[in-house]
N, CA, C and O atoms as CSV, one atom per row, in Angstrom:
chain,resi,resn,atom,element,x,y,z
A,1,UNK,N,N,38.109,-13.267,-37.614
A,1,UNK,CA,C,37.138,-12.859,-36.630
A,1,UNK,C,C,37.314,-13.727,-35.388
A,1,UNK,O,O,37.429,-14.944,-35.535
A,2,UNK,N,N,37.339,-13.233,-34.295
A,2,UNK,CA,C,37.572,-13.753,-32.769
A,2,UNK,C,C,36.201,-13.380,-32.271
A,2,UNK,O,O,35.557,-12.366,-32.538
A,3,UNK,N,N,35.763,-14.759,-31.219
A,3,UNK,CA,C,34.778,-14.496,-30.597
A,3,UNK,C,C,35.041,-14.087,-29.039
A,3,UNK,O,O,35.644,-14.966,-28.423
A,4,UNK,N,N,34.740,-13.040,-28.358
A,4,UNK,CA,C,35.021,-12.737,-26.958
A,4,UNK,C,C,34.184,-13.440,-25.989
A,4,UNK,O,O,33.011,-13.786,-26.132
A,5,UNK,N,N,35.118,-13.640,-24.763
A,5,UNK,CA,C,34.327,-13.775,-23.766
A,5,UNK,C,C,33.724,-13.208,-23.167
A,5,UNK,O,O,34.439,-12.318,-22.706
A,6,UNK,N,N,32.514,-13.089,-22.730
A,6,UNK,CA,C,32.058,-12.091,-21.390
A,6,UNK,C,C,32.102,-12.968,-20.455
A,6,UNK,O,O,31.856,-14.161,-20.274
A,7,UNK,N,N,32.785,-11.341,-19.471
A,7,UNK,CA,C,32.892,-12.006,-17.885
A,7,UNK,C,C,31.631,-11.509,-17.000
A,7,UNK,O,O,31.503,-10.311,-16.748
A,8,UNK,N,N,30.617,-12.564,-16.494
A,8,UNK,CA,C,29.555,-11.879,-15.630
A,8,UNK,C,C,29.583,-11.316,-14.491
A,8,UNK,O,O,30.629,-11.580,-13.898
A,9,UNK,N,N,28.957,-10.720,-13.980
A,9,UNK,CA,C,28.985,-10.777,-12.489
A,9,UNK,C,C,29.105,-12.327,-11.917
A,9,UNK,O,O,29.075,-13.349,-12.602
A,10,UNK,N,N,29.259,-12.224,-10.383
A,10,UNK,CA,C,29.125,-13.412,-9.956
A,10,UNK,C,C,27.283,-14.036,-9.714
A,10,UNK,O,O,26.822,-15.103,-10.120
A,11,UNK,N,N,26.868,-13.405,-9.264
A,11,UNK,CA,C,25.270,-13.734,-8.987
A,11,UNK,C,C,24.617,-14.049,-10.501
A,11,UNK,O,O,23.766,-14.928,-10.638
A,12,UNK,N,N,25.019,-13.380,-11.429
A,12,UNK,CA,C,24.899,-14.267,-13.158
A,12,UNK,C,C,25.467,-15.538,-13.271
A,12,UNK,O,O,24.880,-16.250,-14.086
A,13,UNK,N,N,26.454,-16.063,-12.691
A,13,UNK,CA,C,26.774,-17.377,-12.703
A,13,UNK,C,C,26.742,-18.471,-11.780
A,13,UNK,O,O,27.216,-19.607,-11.777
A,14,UNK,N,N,26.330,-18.069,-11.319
A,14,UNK,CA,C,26.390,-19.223,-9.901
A,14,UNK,C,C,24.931,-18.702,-9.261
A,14,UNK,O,O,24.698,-17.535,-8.946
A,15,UNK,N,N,23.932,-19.914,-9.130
A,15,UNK,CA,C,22.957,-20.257,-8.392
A,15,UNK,C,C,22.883,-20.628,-7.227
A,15,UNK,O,O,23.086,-21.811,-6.953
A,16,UNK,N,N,22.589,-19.749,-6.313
A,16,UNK,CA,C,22.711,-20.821,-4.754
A,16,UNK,C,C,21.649,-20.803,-3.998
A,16,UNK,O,O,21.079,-19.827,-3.510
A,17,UNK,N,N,21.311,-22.314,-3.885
A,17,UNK,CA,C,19.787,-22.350,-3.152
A,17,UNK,C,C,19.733,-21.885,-2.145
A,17,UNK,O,O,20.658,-21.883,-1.332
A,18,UNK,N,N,18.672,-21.409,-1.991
A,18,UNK,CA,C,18.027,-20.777,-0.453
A,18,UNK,C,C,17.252,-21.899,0.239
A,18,UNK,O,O,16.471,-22.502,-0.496
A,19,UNK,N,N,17.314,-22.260,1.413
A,19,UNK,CA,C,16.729,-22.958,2.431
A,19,UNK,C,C,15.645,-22.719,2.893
A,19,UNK,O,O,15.558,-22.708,4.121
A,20,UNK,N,N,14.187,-22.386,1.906
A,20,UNK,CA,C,13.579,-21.372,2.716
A,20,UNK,C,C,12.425,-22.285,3.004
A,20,UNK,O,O,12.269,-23.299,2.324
A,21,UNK,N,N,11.530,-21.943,4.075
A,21,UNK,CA,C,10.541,-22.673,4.541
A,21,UNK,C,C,9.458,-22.193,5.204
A,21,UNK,O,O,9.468,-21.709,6.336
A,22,UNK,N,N,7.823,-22.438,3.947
A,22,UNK,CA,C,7.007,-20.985,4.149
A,22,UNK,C,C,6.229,-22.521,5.060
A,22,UNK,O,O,5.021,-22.479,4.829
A,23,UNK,N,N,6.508,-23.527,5.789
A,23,UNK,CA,C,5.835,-24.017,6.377
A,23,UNK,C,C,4.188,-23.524,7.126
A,23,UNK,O,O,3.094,-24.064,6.962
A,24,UNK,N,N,4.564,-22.273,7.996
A,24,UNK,CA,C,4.452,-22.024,8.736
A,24,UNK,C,C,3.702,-20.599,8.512
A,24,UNK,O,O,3.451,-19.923,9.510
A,25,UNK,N,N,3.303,-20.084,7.096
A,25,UNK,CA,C,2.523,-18.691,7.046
A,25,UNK,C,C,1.433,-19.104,6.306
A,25,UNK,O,O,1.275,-20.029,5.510
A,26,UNK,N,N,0.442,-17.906,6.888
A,26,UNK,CA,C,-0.538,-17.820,6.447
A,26,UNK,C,C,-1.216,-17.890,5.046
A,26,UNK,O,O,-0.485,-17.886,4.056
A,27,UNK,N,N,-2.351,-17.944,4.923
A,27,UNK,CA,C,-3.072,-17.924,3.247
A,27,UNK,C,C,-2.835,-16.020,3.203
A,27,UNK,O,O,-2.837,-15.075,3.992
A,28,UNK,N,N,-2.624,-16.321,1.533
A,28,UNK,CA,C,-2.808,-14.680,0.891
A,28,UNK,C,C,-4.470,-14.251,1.589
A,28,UNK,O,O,-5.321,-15.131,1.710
A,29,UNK,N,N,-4.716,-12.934,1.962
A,29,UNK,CA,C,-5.575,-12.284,2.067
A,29,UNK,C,C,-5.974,-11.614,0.888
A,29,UNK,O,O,-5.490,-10.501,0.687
A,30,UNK,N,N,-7.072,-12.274,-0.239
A,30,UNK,CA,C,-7.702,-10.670,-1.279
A,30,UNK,C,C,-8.342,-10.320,-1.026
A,30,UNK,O,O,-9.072,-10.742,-0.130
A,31,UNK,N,N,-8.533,-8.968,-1.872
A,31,UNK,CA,C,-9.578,-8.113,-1.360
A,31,UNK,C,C,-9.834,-7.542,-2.973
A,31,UNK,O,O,-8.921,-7.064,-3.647
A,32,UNK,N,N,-11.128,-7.674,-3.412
A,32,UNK,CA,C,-11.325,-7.210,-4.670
A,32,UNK,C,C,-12.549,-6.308,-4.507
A,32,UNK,O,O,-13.608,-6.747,-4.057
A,33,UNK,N,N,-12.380,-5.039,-4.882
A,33,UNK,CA,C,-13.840,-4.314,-5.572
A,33,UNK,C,C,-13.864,-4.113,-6.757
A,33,UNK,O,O,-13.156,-3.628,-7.640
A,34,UNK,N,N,-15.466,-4.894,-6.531
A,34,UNK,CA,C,-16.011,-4.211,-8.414
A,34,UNK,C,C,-16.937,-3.364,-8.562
A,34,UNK,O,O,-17.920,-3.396,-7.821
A,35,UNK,N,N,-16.803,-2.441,-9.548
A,35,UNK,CA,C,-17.309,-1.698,-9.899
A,35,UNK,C,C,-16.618,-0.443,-9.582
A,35,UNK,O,O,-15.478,-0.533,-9.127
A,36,UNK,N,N,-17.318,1.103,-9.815
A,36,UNK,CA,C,-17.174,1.943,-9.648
A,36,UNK,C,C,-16.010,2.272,-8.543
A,36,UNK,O,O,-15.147,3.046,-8.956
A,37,UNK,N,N,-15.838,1.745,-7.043
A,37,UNK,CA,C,-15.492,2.166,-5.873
A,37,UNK,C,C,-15.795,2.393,-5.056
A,37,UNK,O,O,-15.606,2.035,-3.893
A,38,UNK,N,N,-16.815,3.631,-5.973
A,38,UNK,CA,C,-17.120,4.497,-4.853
A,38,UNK,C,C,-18.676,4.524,-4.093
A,38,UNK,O,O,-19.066,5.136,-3.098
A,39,UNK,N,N,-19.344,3.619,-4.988
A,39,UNK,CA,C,-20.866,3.427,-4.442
A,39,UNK,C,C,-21.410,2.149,-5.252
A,39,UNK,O,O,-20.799,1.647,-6.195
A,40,UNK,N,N,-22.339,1.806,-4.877
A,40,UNK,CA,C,-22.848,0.571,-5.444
A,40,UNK,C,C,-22.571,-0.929,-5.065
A,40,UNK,O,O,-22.044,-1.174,-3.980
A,41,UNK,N,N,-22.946,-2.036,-6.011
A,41,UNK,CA,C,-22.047,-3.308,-5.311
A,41,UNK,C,C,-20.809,-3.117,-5.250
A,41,UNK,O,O,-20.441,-2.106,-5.848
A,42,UNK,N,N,-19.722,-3.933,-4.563
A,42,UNK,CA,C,-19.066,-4.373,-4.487
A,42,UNK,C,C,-18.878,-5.938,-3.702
A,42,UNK,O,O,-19.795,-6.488,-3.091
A,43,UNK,N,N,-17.587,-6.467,-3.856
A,43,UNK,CA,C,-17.233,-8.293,-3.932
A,43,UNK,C,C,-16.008,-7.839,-2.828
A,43,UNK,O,O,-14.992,-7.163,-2.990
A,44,UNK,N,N,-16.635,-8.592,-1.510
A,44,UNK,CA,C,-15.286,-8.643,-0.667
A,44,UNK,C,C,-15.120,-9.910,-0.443
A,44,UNK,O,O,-16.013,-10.578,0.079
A,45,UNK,N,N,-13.600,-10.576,-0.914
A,45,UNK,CA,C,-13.236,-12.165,-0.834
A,45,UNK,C,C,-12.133,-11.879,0.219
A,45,UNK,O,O,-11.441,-10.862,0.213
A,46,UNK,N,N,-12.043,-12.896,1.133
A,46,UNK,CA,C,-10.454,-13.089,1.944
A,46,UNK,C,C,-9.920,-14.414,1.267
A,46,UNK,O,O,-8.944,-15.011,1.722
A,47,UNK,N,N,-10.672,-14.868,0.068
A,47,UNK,CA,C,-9.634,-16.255,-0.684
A,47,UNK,C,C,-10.699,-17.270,0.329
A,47,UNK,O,O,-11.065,-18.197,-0.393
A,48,UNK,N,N,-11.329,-17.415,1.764
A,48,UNK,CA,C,-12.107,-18.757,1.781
A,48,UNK,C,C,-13.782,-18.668,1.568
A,48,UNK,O,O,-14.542,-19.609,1.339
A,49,UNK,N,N,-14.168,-17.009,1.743
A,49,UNK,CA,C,-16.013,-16.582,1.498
A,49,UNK,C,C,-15.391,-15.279,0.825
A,49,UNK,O,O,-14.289,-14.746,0.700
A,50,UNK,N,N,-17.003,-15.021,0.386
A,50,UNK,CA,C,-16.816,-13.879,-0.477
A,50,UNK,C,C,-18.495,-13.570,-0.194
A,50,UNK,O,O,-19.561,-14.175,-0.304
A,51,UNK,N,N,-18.140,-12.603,0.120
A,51,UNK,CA,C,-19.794,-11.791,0.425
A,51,UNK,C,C,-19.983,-10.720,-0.423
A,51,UNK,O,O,-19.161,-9.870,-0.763
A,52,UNK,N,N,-21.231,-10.849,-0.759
A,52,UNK,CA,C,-22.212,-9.301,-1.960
A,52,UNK,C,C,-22.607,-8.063,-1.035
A,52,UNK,O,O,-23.107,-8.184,0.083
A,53,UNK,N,N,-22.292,-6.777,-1.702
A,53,UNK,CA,C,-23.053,-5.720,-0.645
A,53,UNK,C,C,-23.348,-4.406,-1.328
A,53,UNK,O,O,-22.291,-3.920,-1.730
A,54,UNK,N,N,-24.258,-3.749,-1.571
A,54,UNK,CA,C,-24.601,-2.711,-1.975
A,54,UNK,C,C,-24.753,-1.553,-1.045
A,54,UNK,O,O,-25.713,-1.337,-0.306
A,55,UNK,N,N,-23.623,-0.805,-1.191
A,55,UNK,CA,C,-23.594,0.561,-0.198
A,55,UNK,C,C,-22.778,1.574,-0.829
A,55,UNK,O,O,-21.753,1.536,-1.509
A,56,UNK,N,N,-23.725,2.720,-0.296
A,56,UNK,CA,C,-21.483,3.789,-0.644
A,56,UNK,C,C,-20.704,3.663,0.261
A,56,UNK,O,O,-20.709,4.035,1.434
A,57,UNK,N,N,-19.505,2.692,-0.810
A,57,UNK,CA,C,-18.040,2.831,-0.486
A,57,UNK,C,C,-17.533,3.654,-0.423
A,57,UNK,O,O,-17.842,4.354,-1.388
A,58,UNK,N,N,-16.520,4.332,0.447
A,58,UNK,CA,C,-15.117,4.745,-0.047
A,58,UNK,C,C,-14.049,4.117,0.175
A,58,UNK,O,O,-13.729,4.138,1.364
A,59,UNK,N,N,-13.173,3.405,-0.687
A,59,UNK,CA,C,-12.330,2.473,-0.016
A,59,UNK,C,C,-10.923,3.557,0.191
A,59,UNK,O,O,-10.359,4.328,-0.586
A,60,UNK,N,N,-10.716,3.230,1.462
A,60,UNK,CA,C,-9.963,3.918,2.097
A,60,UNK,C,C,-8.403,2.728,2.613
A,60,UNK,O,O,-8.566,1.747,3.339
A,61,UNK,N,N,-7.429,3.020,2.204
A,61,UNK,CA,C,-6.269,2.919,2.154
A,61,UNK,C,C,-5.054,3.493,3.284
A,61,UNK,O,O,-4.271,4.366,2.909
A,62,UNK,N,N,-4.976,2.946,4.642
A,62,UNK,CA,C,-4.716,3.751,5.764
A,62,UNK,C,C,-2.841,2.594,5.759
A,62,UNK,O,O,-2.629,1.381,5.752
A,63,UNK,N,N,-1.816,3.959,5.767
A,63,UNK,CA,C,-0.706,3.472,5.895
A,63,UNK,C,C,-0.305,3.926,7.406
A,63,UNK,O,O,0.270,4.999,7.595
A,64,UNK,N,N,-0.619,3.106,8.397
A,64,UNK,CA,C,-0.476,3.335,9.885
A,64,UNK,C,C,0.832,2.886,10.435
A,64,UNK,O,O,1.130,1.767,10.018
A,65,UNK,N,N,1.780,3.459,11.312
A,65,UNK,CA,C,2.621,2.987,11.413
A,65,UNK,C,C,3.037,2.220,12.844
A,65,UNK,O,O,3.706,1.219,13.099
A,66,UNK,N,N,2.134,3.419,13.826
A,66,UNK,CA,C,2.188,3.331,15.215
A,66,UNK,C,C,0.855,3.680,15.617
A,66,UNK,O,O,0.451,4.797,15.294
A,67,UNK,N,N,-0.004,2.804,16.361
A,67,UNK,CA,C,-1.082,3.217,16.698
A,67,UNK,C,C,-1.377,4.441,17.832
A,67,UNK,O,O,-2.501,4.501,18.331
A,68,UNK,N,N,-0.493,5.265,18.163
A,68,UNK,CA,C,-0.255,6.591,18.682
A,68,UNK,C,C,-0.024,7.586,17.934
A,68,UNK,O,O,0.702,8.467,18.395
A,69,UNK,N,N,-0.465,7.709,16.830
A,69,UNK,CA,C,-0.608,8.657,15.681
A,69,UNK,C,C,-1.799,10.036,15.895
A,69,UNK,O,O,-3.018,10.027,16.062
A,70,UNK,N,N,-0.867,11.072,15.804
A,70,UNK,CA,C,-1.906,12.470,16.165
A,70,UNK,C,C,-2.755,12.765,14.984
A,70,UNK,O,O,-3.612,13.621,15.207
A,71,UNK,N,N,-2.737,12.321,13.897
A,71,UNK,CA,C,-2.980,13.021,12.347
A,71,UNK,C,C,-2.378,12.095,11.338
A,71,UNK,O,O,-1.489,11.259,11.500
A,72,UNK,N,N,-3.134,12.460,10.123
A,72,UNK,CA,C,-2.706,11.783,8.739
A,72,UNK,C,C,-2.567,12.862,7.656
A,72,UNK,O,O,-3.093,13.907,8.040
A,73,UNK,N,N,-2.015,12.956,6.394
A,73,UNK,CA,C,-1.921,13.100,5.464
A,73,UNK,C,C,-3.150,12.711,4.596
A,73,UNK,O,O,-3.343,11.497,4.666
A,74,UNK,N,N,-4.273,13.520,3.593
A,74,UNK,CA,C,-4.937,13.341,3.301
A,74,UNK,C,C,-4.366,13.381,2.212
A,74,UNK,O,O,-4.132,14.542,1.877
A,75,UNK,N,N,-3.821,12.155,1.050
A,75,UNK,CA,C,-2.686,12.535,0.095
A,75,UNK,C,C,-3.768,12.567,-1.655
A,75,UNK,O,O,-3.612,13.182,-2.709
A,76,UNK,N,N,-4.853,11.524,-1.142
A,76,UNK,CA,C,-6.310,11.601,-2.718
A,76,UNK,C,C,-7.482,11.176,-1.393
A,76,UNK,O,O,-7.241,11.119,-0.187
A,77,UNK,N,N,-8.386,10.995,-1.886
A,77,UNK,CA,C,-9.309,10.452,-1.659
A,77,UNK,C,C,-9.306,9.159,-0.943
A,77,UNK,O,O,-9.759,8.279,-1.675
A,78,UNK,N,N,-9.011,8.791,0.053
A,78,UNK,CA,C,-9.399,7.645,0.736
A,78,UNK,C,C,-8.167,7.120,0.824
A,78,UNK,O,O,-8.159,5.931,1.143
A,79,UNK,N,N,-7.049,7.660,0.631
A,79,UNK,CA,C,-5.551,7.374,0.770
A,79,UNK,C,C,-5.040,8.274,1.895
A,79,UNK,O,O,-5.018,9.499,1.775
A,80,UNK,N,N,-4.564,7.524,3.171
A,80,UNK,CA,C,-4.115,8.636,4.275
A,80,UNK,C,C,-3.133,7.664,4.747
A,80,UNK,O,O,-3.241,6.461,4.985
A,81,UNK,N,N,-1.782,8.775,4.855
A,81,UNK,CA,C,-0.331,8.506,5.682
A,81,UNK,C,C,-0.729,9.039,7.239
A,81,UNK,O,O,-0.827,10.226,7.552
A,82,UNK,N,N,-0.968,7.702,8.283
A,82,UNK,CA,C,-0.476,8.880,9.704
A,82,UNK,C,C,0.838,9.229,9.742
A,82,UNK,O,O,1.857,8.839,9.172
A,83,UNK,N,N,0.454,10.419,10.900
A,83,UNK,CA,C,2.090,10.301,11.355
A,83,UNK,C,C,2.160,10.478,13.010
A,83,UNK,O,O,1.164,10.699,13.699
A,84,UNK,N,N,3.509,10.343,13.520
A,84,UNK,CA,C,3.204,10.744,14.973
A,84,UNK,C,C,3.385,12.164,15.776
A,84,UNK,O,O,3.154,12.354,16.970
A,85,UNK,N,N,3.742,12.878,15.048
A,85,UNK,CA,C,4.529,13.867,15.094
A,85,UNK,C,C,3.860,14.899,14.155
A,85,UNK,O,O,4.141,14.910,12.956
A,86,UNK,N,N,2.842,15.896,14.778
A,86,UNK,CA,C,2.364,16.725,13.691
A,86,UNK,C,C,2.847,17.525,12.951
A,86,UNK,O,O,3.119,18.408,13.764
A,87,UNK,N,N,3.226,17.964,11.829
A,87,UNK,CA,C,4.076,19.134,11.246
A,87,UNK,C,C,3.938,20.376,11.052
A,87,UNK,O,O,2.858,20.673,10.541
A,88,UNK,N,N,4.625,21.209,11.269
A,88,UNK,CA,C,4.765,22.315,11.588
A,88,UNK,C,C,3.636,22.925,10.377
A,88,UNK,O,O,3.257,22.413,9.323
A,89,UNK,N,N,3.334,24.084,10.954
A,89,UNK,CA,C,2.225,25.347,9.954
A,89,UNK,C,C,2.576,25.391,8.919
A,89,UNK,O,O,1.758,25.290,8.004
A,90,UNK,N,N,4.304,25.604,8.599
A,90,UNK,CA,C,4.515,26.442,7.335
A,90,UNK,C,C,4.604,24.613,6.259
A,90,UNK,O,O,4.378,24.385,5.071
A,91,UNK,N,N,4.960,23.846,7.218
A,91,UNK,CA,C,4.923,22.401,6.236
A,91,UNK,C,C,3.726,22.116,5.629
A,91,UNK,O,O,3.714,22.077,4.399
A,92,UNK,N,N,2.081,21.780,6.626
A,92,UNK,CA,C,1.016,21.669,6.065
A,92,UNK,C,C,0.182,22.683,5.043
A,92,UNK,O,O,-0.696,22.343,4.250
A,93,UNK,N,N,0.689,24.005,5.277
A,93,UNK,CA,C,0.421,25.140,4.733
A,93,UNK,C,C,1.139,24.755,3.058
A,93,UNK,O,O,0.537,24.811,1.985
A,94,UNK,N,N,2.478,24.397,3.276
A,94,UNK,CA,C,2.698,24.394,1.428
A,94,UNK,C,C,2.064,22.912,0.683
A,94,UNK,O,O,1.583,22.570,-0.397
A,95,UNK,N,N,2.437,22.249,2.134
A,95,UNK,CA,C,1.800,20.441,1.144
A,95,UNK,C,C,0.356,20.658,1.398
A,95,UNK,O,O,-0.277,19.662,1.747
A,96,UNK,N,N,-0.209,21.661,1.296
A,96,UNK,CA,C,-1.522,21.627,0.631
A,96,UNK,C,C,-1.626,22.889,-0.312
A,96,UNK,O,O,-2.619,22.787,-1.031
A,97,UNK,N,N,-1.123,23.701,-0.465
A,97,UNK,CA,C,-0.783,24.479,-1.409
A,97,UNK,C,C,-0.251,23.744,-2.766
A,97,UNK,O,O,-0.859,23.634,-3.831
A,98,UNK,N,N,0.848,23.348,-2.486
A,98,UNK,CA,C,1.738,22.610,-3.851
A,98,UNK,C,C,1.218,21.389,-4.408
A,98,UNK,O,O,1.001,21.099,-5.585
A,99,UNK,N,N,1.015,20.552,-3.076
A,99,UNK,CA,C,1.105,19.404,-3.371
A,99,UNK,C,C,-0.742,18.577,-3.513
A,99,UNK,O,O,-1.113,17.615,-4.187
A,100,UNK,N,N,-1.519,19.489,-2.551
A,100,UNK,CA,C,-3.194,19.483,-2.519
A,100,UNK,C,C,-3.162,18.452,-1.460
A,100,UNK,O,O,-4.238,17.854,-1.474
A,101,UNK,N,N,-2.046,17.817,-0.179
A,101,UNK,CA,C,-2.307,17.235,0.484
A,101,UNK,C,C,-2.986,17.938,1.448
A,101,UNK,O,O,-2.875,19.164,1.422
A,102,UNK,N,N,-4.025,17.151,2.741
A,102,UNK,CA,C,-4.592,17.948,3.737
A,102,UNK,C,C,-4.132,17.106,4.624
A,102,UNK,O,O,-4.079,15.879,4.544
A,103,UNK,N,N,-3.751,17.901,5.597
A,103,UNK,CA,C,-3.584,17.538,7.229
A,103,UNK,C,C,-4.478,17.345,8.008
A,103,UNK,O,O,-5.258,18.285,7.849
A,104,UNK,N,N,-4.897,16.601,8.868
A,104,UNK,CA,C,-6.328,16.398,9.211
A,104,UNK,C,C,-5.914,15.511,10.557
A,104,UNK,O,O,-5.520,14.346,10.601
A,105,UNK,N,N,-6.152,16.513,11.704
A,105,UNK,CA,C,-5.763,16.141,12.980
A,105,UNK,C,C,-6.655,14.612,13.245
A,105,UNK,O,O,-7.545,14.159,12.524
A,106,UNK,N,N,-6.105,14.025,14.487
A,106,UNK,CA,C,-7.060,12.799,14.746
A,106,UNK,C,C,-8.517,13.133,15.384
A,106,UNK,O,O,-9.314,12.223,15.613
């Protein structure tokens, strides 16, 4: 019986430090809700206060890219893609057909 070698990739064998230096950035930002979501308390922390508040929420989730945006993508509930560039009839017409997204001018 012979034992084989394996040959690795290179990045499997050889470690090479990175120089990196977070000197200079900011603290993590959290953001936690409890409960339900959608109404009631919730706990908003940025990591240095954390404040109590009883209201209906909807926490809403906005992926913005350019603040010259005509419209978003209504993709669930409180989740919206803008875009800059509105899409054509027959596009919003099936991605809300197929897909149950809504288009929803600014």
């Amino acid at each position: 019986m012979q034992q084989l070698e394996i040959q690795f990739f290179f990045p499997l064998t050889e470690q090479i430090p990175l120089d990196l230096d977070f000197t200079d950035c900011d603290k993590p930002k959290l953001w936690t809700f409890a409960g339900s979501g959608t109404s009631g308390d919730f706990l908003i922390s940025n990591g240095s206060s954390t404040t109590w508040s009883t209201t209906n929420v909807v926490p809403t989730f906005q992926f913005k890219s350019n603040p010259e945006s005509v419209g978003y993508w209504e993709v669930s509930e409180g989740v919206q893609f803008w875009r800059e560039i509105k899409p054509q009839w027959i596009v919003r017409t099936m991605s809300r057909v197929l897909l149950g997204w809504k288009w929803m001018d600014k």
